[in-house]
VMD Tcl script that draws the C-alpha trace (Angstrom):
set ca {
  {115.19 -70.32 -29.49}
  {114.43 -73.07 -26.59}
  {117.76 -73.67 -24.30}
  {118.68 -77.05 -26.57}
  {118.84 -75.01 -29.85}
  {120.61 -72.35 -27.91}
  {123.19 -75.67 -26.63}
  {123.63 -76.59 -30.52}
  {124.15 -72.99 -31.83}
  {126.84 -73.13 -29.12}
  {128.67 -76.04 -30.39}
  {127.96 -75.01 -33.91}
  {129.76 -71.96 -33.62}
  {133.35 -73.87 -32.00}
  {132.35 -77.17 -33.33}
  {135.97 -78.20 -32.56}
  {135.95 -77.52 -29.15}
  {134.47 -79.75 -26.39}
  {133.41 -77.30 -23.95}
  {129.80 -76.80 -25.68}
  {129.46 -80.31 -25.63}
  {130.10 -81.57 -22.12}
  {127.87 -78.30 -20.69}
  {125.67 -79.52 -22.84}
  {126.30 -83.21 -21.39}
  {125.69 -81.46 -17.72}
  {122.52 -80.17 -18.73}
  {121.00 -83.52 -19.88}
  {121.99 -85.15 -16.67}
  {120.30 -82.48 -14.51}
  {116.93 -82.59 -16.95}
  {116.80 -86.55 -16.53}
  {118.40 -87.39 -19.63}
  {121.44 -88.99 -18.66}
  {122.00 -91.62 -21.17}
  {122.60 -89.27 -23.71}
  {124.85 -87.55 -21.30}
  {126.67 -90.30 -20.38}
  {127.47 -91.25 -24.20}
  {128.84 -87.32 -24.95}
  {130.90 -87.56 -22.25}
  {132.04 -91.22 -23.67}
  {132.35 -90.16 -27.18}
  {134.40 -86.97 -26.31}
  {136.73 -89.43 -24.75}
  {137.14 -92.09 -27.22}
  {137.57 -88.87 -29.74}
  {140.75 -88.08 -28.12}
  {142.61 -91.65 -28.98}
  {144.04 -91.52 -32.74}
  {142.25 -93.21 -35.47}
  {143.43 -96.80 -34.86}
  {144.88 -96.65 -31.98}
  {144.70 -99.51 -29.19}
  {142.68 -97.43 -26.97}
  {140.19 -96.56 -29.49}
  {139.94 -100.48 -30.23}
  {139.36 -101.66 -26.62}
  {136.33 -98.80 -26.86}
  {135.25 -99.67 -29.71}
  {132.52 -102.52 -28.80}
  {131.18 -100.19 -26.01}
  {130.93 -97.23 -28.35}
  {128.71 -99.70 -30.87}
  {126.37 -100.26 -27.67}
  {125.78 -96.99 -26.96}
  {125.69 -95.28 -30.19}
  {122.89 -98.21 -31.28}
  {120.14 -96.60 -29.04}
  {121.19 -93.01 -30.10}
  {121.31 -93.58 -33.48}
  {117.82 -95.02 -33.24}
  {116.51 -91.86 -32.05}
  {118.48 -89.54 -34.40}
  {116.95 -91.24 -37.43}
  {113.94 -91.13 -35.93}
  {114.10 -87.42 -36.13}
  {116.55 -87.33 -39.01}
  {115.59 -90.19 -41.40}
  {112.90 -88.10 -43.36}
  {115.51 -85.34 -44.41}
  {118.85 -87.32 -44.73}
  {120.27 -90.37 -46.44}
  {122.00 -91.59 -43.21}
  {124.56 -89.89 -40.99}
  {127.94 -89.98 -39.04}
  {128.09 -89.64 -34.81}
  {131.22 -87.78 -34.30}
  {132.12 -86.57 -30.26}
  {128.49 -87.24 -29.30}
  {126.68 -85.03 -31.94}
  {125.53 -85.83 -35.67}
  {128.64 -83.84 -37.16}
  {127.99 -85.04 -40.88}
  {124.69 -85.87 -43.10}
  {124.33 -87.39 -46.64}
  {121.55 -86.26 -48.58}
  {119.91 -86.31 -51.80}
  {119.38 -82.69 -53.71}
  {115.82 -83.04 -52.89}
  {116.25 -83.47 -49.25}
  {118.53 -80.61 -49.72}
  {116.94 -78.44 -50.92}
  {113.30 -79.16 -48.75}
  {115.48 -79.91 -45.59}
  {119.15 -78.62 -44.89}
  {117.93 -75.73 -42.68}
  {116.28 -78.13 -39.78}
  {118.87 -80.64 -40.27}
  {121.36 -77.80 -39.09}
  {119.09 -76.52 -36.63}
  {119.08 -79.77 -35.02}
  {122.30 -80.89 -35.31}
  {126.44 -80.03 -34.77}
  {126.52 -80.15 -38.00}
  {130.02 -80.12 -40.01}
  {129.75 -81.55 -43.38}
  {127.02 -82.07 -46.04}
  {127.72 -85.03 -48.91}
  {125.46 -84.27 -51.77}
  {124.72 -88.14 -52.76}
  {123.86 -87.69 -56.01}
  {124.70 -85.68 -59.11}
  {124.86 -82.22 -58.44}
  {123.78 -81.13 -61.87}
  {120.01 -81.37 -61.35}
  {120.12 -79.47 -57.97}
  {118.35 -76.40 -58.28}
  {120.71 -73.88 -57.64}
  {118.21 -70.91 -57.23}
  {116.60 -72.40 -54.12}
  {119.64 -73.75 -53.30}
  {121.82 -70.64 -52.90}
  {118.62 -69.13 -51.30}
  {118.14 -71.08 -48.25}
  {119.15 -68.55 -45.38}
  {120.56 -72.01 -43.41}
  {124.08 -71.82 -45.80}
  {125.82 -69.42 -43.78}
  {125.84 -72.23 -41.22}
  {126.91 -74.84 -43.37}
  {131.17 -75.43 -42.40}
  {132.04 -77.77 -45.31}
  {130.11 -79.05 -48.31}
  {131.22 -82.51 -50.49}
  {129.97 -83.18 -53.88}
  {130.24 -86.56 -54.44}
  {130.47 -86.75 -58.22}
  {131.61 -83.44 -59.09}
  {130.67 -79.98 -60.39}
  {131.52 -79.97 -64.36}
  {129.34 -77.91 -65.32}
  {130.42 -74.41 -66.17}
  {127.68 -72.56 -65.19}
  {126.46 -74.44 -62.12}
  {130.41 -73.62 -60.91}
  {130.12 -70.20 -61.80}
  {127.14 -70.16 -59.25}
  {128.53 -71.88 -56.70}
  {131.85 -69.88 -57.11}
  {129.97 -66.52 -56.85}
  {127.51 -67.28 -53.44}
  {127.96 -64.56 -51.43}
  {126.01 -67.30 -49.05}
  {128.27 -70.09 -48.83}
  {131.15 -67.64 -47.85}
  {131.39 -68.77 -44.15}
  {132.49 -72.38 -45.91}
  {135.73 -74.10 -44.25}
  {135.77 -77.20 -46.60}
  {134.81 -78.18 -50.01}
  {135.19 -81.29 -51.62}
  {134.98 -80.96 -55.62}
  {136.30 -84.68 -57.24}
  {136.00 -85.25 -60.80}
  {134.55 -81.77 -61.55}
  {137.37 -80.88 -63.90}
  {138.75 -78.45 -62.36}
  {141.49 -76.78 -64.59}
  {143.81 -73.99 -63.05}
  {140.76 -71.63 -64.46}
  {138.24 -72.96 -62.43}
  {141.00 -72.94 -59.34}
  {141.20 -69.11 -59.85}
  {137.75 -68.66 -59.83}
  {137.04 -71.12 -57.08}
  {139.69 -69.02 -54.80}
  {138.92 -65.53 -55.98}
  {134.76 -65.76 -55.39}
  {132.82 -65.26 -52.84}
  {132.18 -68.98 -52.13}
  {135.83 -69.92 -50.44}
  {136.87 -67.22 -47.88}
  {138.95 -68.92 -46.01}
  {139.31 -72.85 -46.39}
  {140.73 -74.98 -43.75}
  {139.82 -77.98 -45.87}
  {140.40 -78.63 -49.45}
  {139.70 -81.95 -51.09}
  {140.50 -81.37 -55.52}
  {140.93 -84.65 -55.94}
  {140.60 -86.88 -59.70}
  {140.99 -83.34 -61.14}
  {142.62 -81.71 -64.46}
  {144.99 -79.43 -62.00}
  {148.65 -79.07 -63.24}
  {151.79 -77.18 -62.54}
  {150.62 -74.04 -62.87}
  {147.34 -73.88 -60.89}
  {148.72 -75.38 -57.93}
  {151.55 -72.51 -58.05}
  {148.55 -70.27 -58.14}
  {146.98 -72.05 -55.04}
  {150.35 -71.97 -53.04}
  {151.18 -68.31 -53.92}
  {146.92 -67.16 -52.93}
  {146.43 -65.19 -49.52}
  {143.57 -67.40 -49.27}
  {144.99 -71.17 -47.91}
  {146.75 -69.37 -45.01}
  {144.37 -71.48 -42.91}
  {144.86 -74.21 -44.91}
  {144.72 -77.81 -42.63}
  {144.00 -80.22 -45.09}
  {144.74 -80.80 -48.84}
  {143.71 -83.58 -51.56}
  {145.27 -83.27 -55.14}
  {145.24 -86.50 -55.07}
  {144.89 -88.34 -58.67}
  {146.16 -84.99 -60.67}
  {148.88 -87.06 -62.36}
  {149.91 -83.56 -64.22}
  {150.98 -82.65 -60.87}
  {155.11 -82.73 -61.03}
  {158.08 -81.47 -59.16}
  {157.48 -77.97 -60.11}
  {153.90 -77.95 -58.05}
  {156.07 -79.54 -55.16}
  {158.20 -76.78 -55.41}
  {155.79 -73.79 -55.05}
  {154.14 -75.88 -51.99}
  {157.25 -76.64 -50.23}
  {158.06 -72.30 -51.01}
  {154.60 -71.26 -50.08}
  {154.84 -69.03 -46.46}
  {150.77 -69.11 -47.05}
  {151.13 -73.51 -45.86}
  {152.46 -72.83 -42.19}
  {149.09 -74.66 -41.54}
  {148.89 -77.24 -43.14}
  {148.75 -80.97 -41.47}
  {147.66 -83.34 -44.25}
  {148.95 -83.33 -47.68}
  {147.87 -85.89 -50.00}
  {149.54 -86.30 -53.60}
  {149.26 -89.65 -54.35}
  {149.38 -90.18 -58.09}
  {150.84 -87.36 -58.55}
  {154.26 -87.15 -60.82}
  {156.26 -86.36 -57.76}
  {160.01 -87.73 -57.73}
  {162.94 -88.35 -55.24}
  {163.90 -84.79 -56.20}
  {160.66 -83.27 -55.56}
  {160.22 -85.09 -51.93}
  {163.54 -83.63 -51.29}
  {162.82 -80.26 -51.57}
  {159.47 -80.13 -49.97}
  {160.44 -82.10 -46.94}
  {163.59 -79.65 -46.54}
  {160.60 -77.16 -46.40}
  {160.43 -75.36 -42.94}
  {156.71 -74.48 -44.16}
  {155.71 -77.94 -43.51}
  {157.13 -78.30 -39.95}
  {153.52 -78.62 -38.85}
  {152.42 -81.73 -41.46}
  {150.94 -84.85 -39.50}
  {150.19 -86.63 -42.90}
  {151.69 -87.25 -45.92}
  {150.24 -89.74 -48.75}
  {152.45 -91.02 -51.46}
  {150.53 -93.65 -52.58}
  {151.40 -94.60 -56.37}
  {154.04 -92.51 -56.83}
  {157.71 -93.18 -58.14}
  {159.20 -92.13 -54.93}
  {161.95 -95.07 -54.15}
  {163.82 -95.57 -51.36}
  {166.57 -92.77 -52.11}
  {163.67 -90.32 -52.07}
  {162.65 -91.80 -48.34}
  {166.40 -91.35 -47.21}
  {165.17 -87.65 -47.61}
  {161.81 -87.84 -45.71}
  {163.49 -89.60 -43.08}
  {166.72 -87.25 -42.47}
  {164.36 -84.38 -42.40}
  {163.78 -82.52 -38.73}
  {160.54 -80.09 -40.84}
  {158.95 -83.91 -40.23}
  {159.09 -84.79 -36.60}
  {155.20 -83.99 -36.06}
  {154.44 -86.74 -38.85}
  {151.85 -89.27 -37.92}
  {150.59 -90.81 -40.97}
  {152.89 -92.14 -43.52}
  {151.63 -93.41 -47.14}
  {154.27 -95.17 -49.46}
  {151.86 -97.70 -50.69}
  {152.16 -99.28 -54.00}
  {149.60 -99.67 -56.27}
  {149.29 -103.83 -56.83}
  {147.80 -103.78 -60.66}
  {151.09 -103.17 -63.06}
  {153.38 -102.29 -60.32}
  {156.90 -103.87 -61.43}
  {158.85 -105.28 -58.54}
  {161.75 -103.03 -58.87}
  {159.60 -99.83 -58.42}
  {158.22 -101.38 -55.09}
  {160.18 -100.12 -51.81}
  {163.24 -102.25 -50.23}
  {163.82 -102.97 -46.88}
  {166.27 -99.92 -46.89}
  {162.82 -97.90 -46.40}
  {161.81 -99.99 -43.24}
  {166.03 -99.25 -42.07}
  {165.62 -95.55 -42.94}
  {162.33 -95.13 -40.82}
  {162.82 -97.36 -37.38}
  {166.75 -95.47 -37.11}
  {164.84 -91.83 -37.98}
  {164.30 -89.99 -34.60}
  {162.46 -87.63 -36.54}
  {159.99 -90.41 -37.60}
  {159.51 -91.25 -33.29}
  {155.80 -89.53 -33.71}
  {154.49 -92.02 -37.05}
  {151.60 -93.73 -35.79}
  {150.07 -95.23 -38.80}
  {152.40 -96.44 -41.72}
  {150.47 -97.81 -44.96}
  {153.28 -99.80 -46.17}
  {151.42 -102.60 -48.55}
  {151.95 -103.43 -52.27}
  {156.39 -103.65 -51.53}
  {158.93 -106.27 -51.74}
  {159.94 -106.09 -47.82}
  {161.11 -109.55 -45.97}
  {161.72 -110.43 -42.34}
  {165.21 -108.24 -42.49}
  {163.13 -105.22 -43.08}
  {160.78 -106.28 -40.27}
  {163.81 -106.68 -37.68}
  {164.47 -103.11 -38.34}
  {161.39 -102.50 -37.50}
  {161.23 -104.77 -33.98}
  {165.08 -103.24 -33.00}
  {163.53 -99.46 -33.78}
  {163.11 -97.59 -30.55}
  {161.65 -94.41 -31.76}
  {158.59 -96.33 -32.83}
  {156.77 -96.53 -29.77}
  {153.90 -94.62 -30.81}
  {152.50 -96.71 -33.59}
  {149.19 -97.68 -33.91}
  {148.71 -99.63 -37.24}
  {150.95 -100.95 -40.04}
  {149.78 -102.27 -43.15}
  {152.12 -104.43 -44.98}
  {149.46 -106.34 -47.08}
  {150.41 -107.16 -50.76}
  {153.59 -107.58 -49.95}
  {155.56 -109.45 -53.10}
  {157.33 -111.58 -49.97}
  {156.01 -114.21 -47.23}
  {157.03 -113.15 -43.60}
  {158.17 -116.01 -41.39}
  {156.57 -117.33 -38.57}
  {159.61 -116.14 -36.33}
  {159.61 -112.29 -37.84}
  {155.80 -112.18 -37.90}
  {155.88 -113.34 -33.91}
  {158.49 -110.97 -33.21}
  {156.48 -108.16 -34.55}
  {153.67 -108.84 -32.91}
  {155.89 -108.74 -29.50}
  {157.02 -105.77 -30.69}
  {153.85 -103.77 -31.30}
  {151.71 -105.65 -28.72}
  {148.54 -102.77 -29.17}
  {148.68 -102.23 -32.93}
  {146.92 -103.12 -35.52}
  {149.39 -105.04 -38.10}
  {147.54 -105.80 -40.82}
  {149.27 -108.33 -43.93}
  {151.38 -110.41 -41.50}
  {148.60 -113.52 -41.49}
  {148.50 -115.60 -38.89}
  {151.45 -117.21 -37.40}
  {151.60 -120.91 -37.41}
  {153.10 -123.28 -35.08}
}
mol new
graphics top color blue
foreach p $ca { graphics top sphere $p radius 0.5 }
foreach p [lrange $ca 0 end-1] q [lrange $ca 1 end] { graphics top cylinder $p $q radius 0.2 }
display resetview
């Protein structure tokens, strides 16, 4: 191993630490390379901003410029074994791929890479799962993404029982119909140690599996989960998530179109479990404004920073859109003082809602609202004001004022 491999392995093994990186960074500059030092250093920095965020958008342009010329010379290197790839804190972090380059490939993609994440491109059920589960490179591999699933009941079975891919963080398994079965199998083989990230999304999970999956030893690392698009999913899998001891961890939680209901956003925002959640998507869900009264009075939500209560535009009827009591409930919440993105499109708001909004003052951390699709036009005057108001966000659905 050569002293750049040796720099990799390092960040490899605390990939979510910077202090590989910028020794790494040091290293360059002393050897002569210090473009590439100069952008880790960069990157590291503009990392640090929130997704969004005015800072991030006044670095923006330069990051473009400097990533062109690095991205050049990654692909360079990369392009034969990968479909393309994402730059994330200086380092190639995640890789698309067909099986093919998969299977002929993934070990000197790691080797010369941070690598994170692998997206499987294509489907997954002509990947040869022999040579696959062979390659000595897995126990490297953090998370793995299938893009169109995993139906196939043997090929699962596999995957399930790889004593190989037990050093795996994240999986992403969408539209692989995964039943509460398959969740017990996925959770009780060798495959899934210990996730931090869990993405189950467009799935066949209901009531029961996710009470399985709240109530296994296995999530107590849990950071990040997707059950997004189970529309089984109702108030009684809200309960055993807002019960479960094993979800201290967790910071995202997406359930949107789930079954959820005021009652059900009650009692898992009353959950002291949650305390540590930083987002929350509701997207297409019947949650009104009586069920936001209760995310907004809660103190378990006062590290929130990414509320969605969008509405789904196609047969969305106006009275199931949110009021401008939401908007009220949020700018007067000091629990709400940390939101920094709100997704707010597809509701029947009007410039009352948005002068809640401007008169707020625990919302001096946001970074973006969206309040596209609205069913109402904003005047000139409100959508001025707001733009006074949030001078460094990004409002998005407010159009351009005129006169």
């Amino acid at each position: 191993m050569n002293e750049i491999d040796a720099f990799l392995a390092a960040i490899r093994a605390d990939i979510d630490d910077d202090t590989a990186r910028l020794v790494f960074a040091d290293w360059l500059q002393e050897h002569g390379h210090d473009a590439q030092a100069e952008f880790i250093r960069f990157d590291c920095h503009y990392s640090g901003f929130a997704p969004g965020s005015w800072e991030r958008r006044q670095l923006r342009e330069r990051r473009r410029a400097m990533l062109e010329g690095h991205i050049r010379t990654w692909n360079r290197a990369l392009r034969p074994h990968i479909a393309n790839c994402k730059v994330i804190r200086g380092f190639v972090e995640i890789v698309r791929m067909s099986e093919e380059q998969c299977l002929e490939s993934l070990g000197e993609v790691i080797r010369n890479t941070a690598l994170r994440r692998v997206v499987i491109s294509s489907r997954i059920g002509v990947l040869d799962w022999e040579r696959f589960l062979a390659n000595p490179a897995l126990p490297e591999l953090r998370e793995f993404f299938l893009d169109r699933g995993l139906s196939d009941q043997t090929l699962f079975d596999r995957f399930c029982a790889a004593p190989m891919l037990r050093n795996l963080e994240g999986i992403s398994l969408a539209s692989s119909d995964i039943t509460r079965e398959r969740l017990e199998r996925l959770l009780s083989g060798e495959a899934l140690q210990s996730p931090i990230r869990l993405a189950l999304w467009l799935n066949r999970l209901d009531d029961e599996a996710i009470e399985f999956l709240a109530d296994s030893p296995r999530v107590r690392r849990l950071r990040f989960l997707n059950l997004g698009g189970n529309e089984q999913l109702t108030d009684r899998a809200i309960s055993a998530l807002a019960q479960s001891p094993n979800l201290r961890k967790l910071e995202t939680l997406l359930l949107w179109r789930s079954k959820i209901t005021n009652d059900g956003l009650k009692e898992l925002v009353a959950s002291p479990n949650l305390d540590n959640l930083h987002e929350l998507n509701l997207l297409s869900t019947s949650v009104s404004d009586k069920g936001v009264e209760h995310l907004a009075s809660s103190p378990h939500l006062s590290n929130l920073e990414v509320l969605y209560l969008t509405r789904d535009g196609s047969g969305t009827s106006d009275s199931s859109r949110l009021s401008d009591k939401t908007l009220k409930l949020i700018a007067r919440s000091p629990h709400m003082q940390n939101l920094q993105r709100l997704q707010f499109d597809g509701n029947r708001f009007t410039d009352r809602g948005l002068r809640h909004l401007i008169d707020s003052p625990y919302l001096q951390n946001v970074t973006a609202i969206n309040l596209s699709q609205n069913t109402n036009r904003f005047s000139v005057k409100a959508r001025k004001a707001m733009r006074k108001r949030f001078p460094h966000a990004l409002l998005i659905g407010l159009g351009r004022p005129h006169g």
